[in-house]
C-alpha positions in Angstrom: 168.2 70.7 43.3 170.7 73.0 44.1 169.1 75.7 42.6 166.2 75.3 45.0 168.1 75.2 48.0 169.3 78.2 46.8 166.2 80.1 46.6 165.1 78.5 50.0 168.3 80.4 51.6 168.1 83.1 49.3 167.0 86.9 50.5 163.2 86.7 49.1 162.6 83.5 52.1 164.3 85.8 54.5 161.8 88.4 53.6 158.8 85.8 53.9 159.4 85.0 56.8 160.6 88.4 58.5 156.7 89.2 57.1 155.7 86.1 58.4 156.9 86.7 62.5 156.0 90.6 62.0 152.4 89.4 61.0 151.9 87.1 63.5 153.5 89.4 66.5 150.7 92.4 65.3 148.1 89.8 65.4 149.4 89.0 69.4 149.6 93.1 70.2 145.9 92.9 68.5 144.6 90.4 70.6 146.2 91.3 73.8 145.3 94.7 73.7 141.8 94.0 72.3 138.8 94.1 74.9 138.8 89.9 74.8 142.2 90.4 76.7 141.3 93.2 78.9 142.9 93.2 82.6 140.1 95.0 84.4 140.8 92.8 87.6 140.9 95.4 90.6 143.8 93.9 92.4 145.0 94.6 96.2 142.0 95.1 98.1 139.1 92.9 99.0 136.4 92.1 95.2 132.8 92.7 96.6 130.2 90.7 94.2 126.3 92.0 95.2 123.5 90.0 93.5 126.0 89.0 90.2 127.5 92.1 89.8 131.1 93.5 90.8 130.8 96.9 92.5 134.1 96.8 94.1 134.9 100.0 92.0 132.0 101.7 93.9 133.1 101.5 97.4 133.4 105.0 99.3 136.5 102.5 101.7 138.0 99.7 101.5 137.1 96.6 103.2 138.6 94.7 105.8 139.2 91.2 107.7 139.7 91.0 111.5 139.5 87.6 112.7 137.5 85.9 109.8 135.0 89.0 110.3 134.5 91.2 106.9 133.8 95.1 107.9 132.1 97.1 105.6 131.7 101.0 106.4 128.5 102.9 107.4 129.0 104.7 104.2 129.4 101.8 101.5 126.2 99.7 104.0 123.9 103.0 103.7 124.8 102.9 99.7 124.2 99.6 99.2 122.0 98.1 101.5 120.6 100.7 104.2 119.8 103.8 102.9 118.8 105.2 106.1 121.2 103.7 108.2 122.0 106.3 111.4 124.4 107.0 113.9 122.5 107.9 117.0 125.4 110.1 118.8 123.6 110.5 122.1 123.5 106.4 122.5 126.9 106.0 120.8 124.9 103.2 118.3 123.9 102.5 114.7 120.7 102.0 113.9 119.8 99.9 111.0 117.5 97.9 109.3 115.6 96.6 106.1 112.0 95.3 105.2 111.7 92.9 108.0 114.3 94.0 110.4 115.7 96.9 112.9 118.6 96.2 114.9 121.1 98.3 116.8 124.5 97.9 117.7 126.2 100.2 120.2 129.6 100.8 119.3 132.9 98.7 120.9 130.3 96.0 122.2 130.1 92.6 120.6 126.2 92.5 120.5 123.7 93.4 118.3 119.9 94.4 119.3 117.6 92.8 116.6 113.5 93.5 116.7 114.2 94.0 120.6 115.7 90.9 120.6 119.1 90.6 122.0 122.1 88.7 120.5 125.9 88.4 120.9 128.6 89.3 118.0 132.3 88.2 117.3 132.5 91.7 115.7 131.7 94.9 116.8 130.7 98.5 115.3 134.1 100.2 115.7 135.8 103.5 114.3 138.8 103.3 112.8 140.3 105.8 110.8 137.8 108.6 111.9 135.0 106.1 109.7 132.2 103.7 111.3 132.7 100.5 110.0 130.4 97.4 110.8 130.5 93.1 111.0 129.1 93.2 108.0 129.7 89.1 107.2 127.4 88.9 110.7 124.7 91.4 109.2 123.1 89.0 106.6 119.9 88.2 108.7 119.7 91.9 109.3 119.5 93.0 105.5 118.4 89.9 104.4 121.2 88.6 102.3 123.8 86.0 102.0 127.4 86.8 102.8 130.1 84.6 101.7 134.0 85.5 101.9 135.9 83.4 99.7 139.2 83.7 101.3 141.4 82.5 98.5 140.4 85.0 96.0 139.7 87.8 98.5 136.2 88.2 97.4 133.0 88.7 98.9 129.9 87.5 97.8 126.4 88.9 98.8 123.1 87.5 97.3 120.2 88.7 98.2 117.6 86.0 99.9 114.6 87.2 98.3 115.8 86.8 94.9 116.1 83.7 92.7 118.9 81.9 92.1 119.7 79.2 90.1 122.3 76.8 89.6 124.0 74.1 87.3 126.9 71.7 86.9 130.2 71.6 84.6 129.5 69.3 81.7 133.7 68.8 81.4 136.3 70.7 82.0 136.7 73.9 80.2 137.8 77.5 80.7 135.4 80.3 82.0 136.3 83.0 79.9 136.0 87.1 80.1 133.4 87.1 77.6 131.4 84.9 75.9 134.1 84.2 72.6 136.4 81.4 72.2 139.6 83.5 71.9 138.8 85.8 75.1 140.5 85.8 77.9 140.5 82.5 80.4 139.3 83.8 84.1 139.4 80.4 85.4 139.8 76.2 84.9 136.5 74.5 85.8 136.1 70.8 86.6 133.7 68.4 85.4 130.6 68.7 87.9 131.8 71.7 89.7 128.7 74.0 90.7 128.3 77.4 89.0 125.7 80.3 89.7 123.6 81.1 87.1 124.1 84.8 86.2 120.9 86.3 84.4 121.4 88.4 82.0 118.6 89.7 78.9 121.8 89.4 76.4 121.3 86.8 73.4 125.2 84.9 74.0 124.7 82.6 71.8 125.2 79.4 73.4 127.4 80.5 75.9 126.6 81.1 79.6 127.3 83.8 82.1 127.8 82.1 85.5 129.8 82.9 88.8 132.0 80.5 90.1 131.7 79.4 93.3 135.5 80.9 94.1 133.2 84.2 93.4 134.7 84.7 89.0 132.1 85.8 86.9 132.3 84.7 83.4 131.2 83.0 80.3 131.5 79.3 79.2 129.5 76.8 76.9 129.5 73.5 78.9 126.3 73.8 81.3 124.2 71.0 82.4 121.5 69.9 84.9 120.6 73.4 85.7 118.2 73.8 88.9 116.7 76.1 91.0 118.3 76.9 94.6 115.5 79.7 95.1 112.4 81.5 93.9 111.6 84.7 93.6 110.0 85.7 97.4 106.6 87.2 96.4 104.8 89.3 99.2 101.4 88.7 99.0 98.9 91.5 100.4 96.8 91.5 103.0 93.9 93.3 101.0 93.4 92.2 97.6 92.5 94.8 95.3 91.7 98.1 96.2 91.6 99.5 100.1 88.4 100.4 101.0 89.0 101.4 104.8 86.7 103.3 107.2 87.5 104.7 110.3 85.4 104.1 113.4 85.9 106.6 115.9 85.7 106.1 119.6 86.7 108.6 122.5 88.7 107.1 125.5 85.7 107.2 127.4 83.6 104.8 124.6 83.5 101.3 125.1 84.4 99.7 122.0 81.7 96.8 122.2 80.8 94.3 119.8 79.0 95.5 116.6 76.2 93.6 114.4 75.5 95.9 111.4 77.2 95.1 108.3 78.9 97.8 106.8 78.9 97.8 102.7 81.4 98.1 100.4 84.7 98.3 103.4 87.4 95.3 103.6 89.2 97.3 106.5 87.9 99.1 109.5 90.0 101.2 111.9 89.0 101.8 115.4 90.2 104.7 117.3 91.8 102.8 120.1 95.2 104.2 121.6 96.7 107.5 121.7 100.0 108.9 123.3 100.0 109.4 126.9 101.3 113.0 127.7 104.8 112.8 129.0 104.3 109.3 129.1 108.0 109.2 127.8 106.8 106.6 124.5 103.6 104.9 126.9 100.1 105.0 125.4 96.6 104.8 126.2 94.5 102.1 125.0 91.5 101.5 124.6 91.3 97.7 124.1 87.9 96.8 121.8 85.9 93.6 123.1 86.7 90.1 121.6 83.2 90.6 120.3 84.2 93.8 118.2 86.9 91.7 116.4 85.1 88.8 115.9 82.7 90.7 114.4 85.0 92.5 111.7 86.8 88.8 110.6 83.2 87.7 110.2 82.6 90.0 108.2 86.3 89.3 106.3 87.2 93.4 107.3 90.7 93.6 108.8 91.4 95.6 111.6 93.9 98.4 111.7 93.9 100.1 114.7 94.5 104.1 114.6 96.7 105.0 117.3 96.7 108.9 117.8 99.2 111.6 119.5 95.9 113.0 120.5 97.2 116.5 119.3 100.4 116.2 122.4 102.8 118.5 120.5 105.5 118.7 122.7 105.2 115.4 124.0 105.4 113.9 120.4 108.7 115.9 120.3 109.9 114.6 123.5 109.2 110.9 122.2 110.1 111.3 118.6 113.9 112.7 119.1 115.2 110.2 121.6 115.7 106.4 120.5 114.9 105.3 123.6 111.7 106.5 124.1 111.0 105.6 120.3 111.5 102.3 121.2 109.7 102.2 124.1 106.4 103.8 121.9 107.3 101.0 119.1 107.5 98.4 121.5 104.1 99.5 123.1 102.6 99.5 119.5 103.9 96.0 118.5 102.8 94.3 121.5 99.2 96.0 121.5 99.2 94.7 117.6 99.9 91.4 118.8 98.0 90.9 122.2 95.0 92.3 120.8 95.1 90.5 117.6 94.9 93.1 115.3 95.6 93.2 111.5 97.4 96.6 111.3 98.3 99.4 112.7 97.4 103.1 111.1 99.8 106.1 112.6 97.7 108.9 112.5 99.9 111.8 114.4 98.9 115.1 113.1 100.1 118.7 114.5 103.9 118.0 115.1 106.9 120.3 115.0 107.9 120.9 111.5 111.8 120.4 112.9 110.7 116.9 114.1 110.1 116.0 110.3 113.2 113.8 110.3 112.7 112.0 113.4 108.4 110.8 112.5 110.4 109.4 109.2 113.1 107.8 111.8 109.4 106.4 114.3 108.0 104.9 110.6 111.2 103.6 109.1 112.0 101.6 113.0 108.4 100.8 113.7 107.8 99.7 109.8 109.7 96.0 110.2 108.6 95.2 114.0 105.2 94.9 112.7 106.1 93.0 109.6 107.7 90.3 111.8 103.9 89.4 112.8 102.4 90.2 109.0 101.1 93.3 110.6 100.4 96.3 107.9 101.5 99.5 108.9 99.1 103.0 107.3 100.2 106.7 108.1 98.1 109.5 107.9 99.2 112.4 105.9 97.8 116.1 105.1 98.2 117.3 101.8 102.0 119.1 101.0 100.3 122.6 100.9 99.5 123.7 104.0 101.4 125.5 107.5 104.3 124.4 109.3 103.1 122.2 112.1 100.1 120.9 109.9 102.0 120.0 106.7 105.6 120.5 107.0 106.0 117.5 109.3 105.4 115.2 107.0 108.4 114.3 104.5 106.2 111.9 102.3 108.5 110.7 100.0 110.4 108.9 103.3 107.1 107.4 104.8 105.5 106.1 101.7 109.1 103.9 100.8 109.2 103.1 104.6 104.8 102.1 105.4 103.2 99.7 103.5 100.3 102.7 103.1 100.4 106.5 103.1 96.6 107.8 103.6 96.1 111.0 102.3 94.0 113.1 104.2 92.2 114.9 101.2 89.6 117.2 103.4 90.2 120.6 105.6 91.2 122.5 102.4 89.4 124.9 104.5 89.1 123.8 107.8 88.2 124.9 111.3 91.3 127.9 111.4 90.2 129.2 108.1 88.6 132.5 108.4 87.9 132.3 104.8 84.6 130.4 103.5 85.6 127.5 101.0 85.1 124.0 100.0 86.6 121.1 102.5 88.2 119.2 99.5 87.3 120.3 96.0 88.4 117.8 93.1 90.6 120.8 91.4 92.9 120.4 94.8 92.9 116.7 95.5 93.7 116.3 92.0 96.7 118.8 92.6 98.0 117.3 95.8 97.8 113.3 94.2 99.8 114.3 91.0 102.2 115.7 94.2 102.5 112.3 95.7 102.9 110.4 93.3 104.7 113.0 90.4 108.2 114.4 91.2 107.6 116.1 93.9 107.2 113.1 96.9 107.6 110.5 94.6 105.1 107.7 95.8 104.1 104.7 93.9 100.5 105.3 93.7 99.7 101.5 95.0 100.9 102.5 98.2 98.7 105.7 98.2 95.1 105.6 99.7 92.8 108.5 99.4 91.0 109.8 102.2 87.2 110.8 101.9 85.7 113.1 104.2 82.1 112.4 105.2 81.2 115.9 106.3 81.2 119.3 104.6 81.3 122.6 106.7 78.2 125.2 106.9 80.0 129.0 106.6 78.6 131.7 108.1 79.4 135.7 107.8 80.5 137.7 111.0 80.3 141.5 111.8 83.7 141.9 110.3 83.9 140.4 106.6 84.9 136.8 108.1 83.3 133.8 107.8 83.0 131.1 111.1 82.6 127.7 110.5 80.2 124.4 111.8 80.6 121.0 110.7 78.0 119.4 109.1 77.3 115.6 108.5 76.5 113.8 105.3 73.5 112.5 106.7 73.0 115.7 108.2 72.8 118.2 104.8 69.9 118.0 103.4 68.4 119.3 106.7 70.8 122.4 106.7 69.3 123.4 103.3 66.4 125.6 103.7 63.4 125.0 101.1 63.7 126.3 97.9 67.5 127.0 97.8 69.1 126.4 94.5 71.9 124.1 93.7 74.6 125.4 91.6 77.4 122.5 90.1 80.8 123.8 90.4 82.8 122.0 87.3 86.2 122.6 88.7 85.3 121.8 92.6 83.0 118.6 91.3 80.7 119.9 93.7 77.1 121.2 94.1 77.1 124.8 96.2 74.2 126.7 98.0 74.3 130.4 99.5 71.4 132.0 101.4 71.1 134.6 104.3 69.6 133.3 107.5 69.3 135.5 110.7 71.2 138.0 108.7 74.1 136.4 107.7 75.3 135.0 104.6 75.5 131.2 104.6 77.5 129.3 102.0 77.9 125.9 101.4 80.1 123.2 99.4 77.9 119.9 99.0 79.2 116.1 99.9 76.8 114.4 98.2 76.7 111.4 95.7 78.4 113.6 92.2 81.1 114.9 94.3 81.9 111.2 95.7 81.8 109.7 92.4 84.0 112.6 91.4 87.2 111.4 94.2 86.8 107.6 93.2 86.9 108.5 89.6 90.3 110.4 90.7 91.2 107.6 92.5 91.1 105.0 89.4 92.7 108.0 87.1 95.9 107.7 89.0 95.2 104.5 90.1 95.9 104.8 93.7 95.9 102.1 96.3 92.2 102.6 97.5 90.1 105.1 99.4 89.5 105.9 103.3 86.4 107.6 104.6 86.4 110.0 107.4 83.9 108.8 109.7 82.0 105.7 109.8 78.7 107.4 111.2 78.9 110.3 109.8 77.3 109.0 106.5 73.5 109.2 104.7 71.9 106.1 104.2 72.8 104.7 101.1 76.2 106.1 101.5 78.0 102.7 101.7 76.1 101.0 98.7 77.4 103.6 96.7 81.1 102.6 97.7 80.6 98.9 97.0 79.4 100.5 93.4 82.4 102.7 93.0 85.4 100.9 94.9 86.5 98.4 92.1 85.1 100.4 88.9 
């Protein structure tokens, strides 16, 4: 017995154990230092949690509380929910929006303007430190999103509304860990039947769940029960289903627009010429209001109705309106309310010849005018010209802005050579439309192709030599080709235009010719399903031969 004691006391225990506490203090370094035990918590400033995720790391500034209001800056709003948030210096004001809404809140005034409706704030848009900050906790209606500030734990919460969210209760009290493992790191005690978020996630865990707190912690545990749903999914359901088929019906301001009776084949939207811009109307327009008649005719006939409003060419009094908010909100309130008194479906923008320097401000008239008419479940279409052409005819356009802000961009795929062309050539051959598509939606403008309609023209262009080497031009109607043609003229196929040509001499001039007939139509709908764009447009009704429209209820959806 003594001689056990002995060996118990004796220097090989003393090493045992000194192995022992050494062993067991690595294993405590390990662990602690191991990514289970990893302090990532960003400490000091204000957590901001958007949709599940925590991207406090990514704000430009800090957030701040002023009398239970949370501020966000211009910068971190425009980066995470406004990316074309403005500050309009001449109105001291920010402009912003989303989908559904524009609002504008002049700064060091507690109110907010919100679809032209006003409304009073506890916050204000203020400067402070030479930076624009906004009431952002006030702002949820405005980006259509949740806001919550959990006081306690200095976190702010933001879930977007049109997203699901689920839900579930604590099955008994447990831990809600760093990561889903037993021996991570414990975030925070949950209570039998507390409420947790649902946090989705495409990971296998293995049992365990990834769920936000309702103190704003997002974690992992195992003890979930009676998960339910709080929301779906918002799904946004088109006005047109499948592919656009849309033609225009063109009236001067001098044309009654009277109740039709003919039914047009193969079309599910038609769009009337009926208001333009007034000139230096400062943002009034002129409208030409169609008969009751006209409209009931078109829902009869299950077409919607998308008016074409025009700037009638008015290049310096689109300027004048385009680059002052005022008057852009006096030309978008016009729109909206002719939308809505006159019942129509839509509304298609179709301002062509602008300043190439007012490029910025039509994006700025589309992205403001874009969620006044989604209020009222109008559609909003903007005619385009393709990105390949002069200052004030192409480079007015930046595409890439209108088709994210419109629900449609139309382009224009005719007047490849057009009336200022001294050249003689084709109004759209398929070589070029096929060139300018891959433009919109390829790298260059970066459109989804469902949002992109293809314009048809239904009229080609009769060229004719002058005295000095150039060629004049004279429209000439679909219906109205054959007749241009004289008697034994041969028809040559051009493979790369997808077009039938003709030359002859007539009164001593050369006359050429680039054919809109059935092979080059088939030719732009086949283009049209290749890329698999939103739909096609045709430029005019009226202008077309008589089995023109039976050919687009063939070639529309196939």
């Amino acid at each position: 017995m003594k001689k056990d004691k002995k060996e118990k006391n004796g220097p090989n225990f003393i090493i045992k154990c000194l192995v022992v506490v050494l062993f067991i203090a690595v294993v405590g370094i390990v662990i602690n230092t191991a990514p289970n035990y990893a302090d990532n918590e960003i400490k000091g400033r204000i957590n901001l949690i958007v949709n599940n995720s925590n991207v406090t790391l990514s704000l430009k500034k800090d957030m701040y509380v002023d009398n239970d209001t949370v501020y966000m800056s211009e910068k971190d709003i425009e980066n995470f929910f406004d990316g074309d948030i403005l500050y309009d210096e001449k109105y001291n004001q920010i402009i912003t929006g989303s989908d559904m809404k524009i609002a504008t809140l002049p700064l060091d005034e507690r109110e907010i303007t919100v679809n032209g409706s006003n409304v009073k704030l506890f916050g204000m848009a203020t400067k402070k430190d030479d930076e624009i900050y906004l009431p952002f906790s006030e702002l949820g209606n405005i980006y259509n999103v949740e806001v919550s500030y959990i006081k306690g734990n200095n976190v702010v919460v933001v879930d977007s509304l049109d997203r699901e969210k689920k839900m579930a209760n604590i099955s008994k009290d447990c831990d809600i860990k760093y990561l889903p493992t037993v021996i991570s790191r414990s975030l925070e005690k949950e209570t039998k039947g507390n409420s947790v978020v649902i946090v989705p996630t495409e990971e296998d865990l293995k049992g365990w769940t990834k769920v936000r707190t309702l103190n704003g912690t997002i974690g992992y545990t195992k003890e979930i029960a009676n998960e339910f749903t709080v929301r779906e999914n918002m799904k946004y359901e088109k006005q047109v289903e499948g592919k656009v088929s849309l033609a225009w019906d063109y009236y001067s301001e001098y044309a009654k627009i009277v109740a039709r009776t003919d039914k047009i084949n193969g079309i599910n939207v038609i769009s009337p010429t009926v208001a333009s811009l007034k000139e230096a109307g400062k943002g009034d327009i002129l409208i030409n209001k169609p008969e009751q008649g006209y409209l009931d005719w078109a829902h009869r006939n299950n077409y919607k109705v998308w008016a074409l409003i025009s700037n009638a060419g008015l290049i310096d009094t689109t300027s004048e309106v385009l680059n002052d908010y005022a008057l852009r909100e006096n030309l978008i309130n016009n729109i909206v309310n002719m939308a809505s008194n006159c019942n129509f479906d839509g509304i298609n923008i179709d301002f062509e010849y602008m300043y190439e320097k007012d490029k910025d401000v039509f994006s700025r008239f589309i992205i403001e005018l874009a969620p006044r008419l989604r209020e009222y479940g109008k559609v909003l279409s903007v005619d385009v010209t393709a990105p390949d052409g002069s200052e004030n005819w192409s480079g007015c356009y930046d595409r890439h802005t209108i088709g994210r802000a419109a629900d449609y961009i139309v382009f224009m795929a005719y007047d490849q050579y057009g009336t200022s062309s001294n050249s003689a050539g084709t109004t759209g051959g398929c070589d070029w439309v096929e060139t300018n598509i891959k433009k919109f939606v390829g790298t260059q403008e970066e459109i989804e192709p469902e949002k992109v309609i293809l314009a048809m023209p239904l009229y080609t262009r009769l060229w004719r030599s002058n005295s000095d080497g150039t060629y004049s031009s004279e429209v000439v109607l679909l219906k109205n080709v054959e007749s241009k043609i004289p008697s034994g003229v041969e028809k040559k196929w051009n493979n790369a235009l997808k077009q039938n040509y003709v030359e002859f001499t007539q009164n001593g001039r050369i006359c050429k010719m680039w054919l809109e007939d059935e092979a080059s139509i088939r030719a732009r709908f086949e283009l049209m399903h290749k890329y698999d764009l939103a739909g096609a447009a045709y430029w005019r009704e009226g202008y077309e031969y008589s089995r023109y429209w039976d050919l687009v209820a063939t070639l529309i959806n196939n």
